[in-house]
C-alpha positions in Angstrom: 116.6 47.2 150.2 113.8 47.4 147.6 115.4 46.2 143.9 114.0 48.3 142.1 116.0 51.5 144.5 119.1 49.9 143.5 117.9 50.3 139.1 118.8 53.6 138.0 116.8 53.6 135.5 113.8 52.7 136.7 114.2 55.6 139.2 114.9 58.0 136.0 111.7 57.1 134.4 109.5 57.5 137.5 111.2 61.0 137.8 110.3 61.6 134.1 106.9 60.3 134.4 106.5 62.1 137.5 107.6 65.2 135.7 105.2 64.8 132.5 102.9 64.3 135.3 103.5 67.4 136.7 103.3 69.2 133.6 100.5 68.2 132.3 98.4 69.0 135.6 99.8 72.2 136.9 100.3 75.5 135.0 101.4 78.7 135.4 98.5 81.8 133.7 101.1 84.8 133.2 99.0 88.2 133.7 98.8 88.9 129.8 97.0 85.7 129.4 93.5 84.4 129.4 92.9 80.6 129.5 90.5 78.5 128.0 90.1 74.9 129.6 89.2 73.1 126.8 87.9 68.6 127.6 87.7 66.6 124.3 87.3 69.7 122.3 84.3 71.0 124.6 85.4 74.7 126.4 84.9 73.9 130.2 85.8 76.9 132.2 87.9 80.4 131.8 91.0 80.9 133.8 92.6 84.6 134.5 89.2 86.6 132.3 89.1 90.1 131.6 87.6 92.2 134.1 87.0 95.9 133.9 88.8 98.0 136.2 91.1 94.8 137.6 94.5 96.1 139.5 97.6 94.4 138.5 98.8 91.6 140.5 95.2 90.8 141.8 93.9 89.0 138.9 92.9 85.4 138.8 96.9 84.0 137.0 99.3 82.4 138.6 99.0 78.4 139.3 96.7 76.4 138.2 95.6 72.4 138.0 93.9 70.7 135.5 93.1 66.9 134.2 96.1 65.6 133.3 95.9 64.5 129.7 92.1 64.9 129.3 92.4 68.8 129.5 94.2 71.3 127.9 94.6 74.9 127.9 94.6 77.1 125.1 95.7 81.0 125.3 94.2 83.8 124.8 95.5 87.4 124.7 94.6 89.8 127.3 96.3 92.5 126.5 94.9 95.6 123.8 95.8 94.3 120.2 95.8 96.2 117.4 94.1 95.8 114.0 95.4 96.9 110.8 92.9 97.3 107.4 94.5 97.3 103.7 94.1 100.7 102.0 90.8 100.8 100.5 89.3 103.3 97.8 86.3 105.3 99.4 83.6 107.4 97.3 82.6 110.9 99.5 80.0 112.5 98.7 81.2 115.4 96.6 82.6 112.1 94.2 86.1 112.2 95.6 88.2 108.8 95.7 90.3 108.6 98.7 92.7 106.0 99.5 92.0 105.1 103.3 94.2 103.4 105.9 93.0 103.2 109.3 93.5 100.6 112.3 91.5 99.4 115.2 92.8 98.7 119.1 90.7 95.9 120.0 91.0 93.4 123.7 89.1 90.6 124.3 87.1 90.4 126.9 84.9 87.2 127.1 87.6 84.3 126.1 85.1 81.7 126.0 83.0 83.8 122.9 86.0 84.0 121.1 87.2 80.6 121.4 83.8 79.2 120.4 83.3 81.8 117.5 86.6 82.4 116.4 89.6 80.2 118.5 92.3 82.3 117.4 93.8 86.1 117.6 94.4 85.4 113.8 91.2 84.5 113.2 89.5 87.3 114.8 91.6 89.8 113.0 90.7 88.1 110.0 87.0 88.5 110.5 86.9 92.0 111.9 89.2 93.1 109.1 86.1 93.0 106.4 83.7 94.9 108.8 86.2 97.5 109.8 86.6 98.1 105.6 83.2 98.2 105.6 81.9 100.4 108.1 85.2 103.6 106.9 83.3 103.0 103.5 79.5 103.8 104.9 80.5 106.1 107.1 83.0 108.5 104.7 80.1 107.8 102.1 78.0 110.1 103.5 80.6 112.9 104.3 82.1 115.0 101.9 86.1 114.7 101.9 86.4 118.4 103.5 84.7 116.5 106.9 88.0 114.4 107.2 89.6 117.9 107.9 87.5 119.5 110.2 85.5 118.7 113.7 83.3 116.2 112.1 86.1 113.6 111.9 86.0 113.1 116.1 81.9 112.4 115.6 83.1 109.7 112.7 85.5 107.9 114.3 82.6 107.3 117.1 80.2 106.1 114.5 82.7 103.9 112.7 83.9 102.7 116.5 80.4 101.9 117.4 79.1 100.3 114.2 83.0 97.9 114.4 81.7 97.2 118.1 78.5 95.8 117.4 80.3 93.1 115.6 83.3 92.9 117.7 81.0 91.7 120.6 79.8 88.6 118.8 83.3 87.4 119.3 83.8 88.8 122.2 85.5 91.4 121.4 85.2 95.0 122.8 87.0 97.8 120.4 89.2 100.2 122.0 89.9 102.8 119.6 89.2 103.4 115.9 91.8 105.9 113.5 92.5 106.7 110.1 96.3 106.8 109.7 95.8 108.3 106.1 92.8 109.5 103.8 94.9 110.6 100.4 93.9 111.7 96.9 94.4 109.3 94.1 98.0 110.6 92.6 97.9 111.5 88.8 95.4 112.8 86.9 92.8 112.1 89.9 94.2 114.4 92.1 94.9 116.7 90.2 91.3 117.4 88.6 90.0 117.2 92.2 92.3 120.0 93.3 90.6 122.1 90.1 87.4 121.3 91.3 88.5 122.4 94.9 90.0 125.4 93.5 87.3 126.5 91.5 84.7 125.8 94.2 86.6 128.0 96.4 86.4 130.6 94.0 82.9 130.8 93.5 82.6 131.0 97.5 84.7 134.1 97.1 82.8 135.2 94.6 79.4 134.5 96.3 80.6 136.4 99.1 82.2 139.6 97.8 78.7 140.0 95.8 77.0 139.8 99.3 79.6 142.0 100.6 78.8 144.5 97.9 74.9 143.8 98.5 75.4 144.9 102.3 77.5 147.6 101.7 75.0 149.1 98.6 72.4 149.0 101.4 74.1 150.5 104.5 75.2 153.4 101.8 71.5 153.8 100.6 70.3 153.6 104.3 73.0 156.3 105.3 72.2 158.1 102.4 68.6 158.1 103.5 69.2 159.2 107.0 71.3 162.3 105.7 68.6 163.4 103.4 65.8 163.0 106.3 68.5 165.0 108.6 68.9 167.9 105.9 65.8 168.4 105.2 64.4 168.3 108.8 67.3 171.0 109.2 66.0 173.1 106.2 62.3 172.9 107.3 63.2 174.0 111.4 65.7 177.2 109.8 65.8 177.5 106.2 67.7 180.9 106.2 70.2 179.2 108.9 70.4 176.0 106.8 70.7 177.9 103.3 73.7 180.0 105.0 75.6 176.7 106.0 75.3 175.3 103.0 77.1 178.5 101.6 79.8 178.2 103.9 80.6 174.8 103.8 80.5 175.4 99.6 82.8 178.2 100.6 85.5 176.5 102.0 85.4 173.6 99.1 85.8 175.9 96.2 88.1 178.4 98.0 90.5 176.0 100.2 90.1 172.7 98.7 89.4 171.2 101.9 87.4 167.8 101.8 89.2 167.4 98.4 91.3 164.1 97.8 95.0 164.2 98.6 96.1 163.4 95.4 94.0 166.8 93.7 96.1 169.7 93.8 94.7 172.6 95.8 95.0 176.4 95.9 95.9 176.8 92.1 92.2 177.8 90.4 91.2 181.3 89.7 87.5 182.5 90.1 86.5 185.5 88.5 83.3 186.9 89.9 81.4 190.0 89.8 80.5 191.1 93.3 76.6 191.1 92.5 76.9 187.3 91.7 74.5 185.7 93.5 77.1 182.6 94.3 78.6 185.1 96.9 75.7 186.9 98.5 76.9 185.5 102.5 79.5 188.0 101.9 77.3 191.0 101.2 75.4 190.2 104.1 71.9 191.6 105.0 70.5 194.5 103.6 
């Protein structure tokens, strides 16, 4: 029988070594995981890469083999991570200050890019941190702050998403999703001399627009005005013995029933005293 069967220890040690062995050639790439081979510092080769449109389960992880202690692997997330930004004071164009927060869902999808350009998750956040900041502060700088509440803020989200992009990808990056949790007014005196100015912009709109009202309505009067004149005198010129008869009547009724009067006037309590030659009531003489 071999001696060195009958040693324990020797056999414990060959198992250990035989595990360390093991360990440091096989591993195991979870789904969630990219991985880097990295020799002497040098990235080699990418293990378990982002892919668009890749089905669960059918991805490259699972067991892998490497140089044993002349490679190692380093992780990188493959999951959608998300990117937070410090509030930051913004100047819109009609000279509001807003206090911003906004985050960024970023993955990454070329894990050798970012290990070369950035190596860590941390590090990346760190770097796209400044550009987020500074591409909320271009993009709100041209918009006045009413834009944050309206349609317009889809259309800057996609600008400030794009412009973020652009950089992402030089770290192989590829952004996701771009939001503003929160655009507020400065508290104090801040806010509340932009909510004058809001107010009394508002009220010159009003104002603007009740004159134009009035403007409209001065015309459509005038034009209707206009129309009745060329309709009465048309009348007058066709019949004027017709036309001077129903203006009688219609002057009748008026002074005699009150009818066409305002509610509020009282009618039926005036006395007229006439002679019958008066020429007010010669329709009632009739012709001679």
């Amino acid at each position: 029988m071999n001696p060195s069967l009958r040693n324990p220890i020797a056999i414990a040690f060959a198992a250990i070594a035989l595990l360390i062995l093991a360990g440091a050639t096989f591993a195991n790439v979870p789904e969630t995981k990219q991985a880097v081979i990295v020799r002497f510092g040098q990235p080699q080769r990418t293990i378990n890469a982002y892919q668009p449109g890749e089905q669960f389960g059918r991805t490259g992880a699972g067991l892998i083999a490497r140089w044993p202690f002349i490679e190692q692997i380093h992780w990188i997330d493959k999951r959608i991570l998300s990117l937070g930004m410090e509030r930051q004071q913004v100047l819109s164009t009609d000279q509001y200050r807003l206090q911003v927060d906004a985050f960024a869902r970023y993955r990454i999808v070329d894990p050798l890019r970012m290990y070369v350009s950035a190596q860590t998750e941390a590090r990346l956040g760190d770097q796209l941190k400044p550009i987020l900041g500074s591409a909320i502060r271009n993009e709100l700088g041209k918009r006045p702050f009413a834009a944050l509440l309206s349609a317009e803020r889809g259309e800057m989200m996609a600008h400030i998403k794009s412009a973020l992009n652009r950089a992402a990808r030089q770290y192989g990056a590829e952004i996701v999703d771009v939001r503003i949790k929160r655009a507020d007014l400065p508290s104090g005196i801040p806010l509340n001399s932009a909510f004058e100015r809001m107010k009394s912009a508002r009220e010159q709109e009003a104002t603007a627009i009740r004159a134009q009202g009035y403007k409209q309505a001065q015309i459509i009067r005038a034009e209707a005005d206009a129309e009745a004149a060329k309709t009465f005198a048309e009348a007058f010129n066709k019949d004027p013995a017709f036309y001077d008869f129903y203006r009688a009547m219609q002057s009748y009724r008026l002074t005699f029933t009150g009818e066409g009067l305002p509610k509020s006037e009282e009618r039926g309590r005036s006395t007229i005293v006439l002679s019958p030659d008066n020429d007010y009531l010669r329709e009632f003489r009739g012709k001679k």
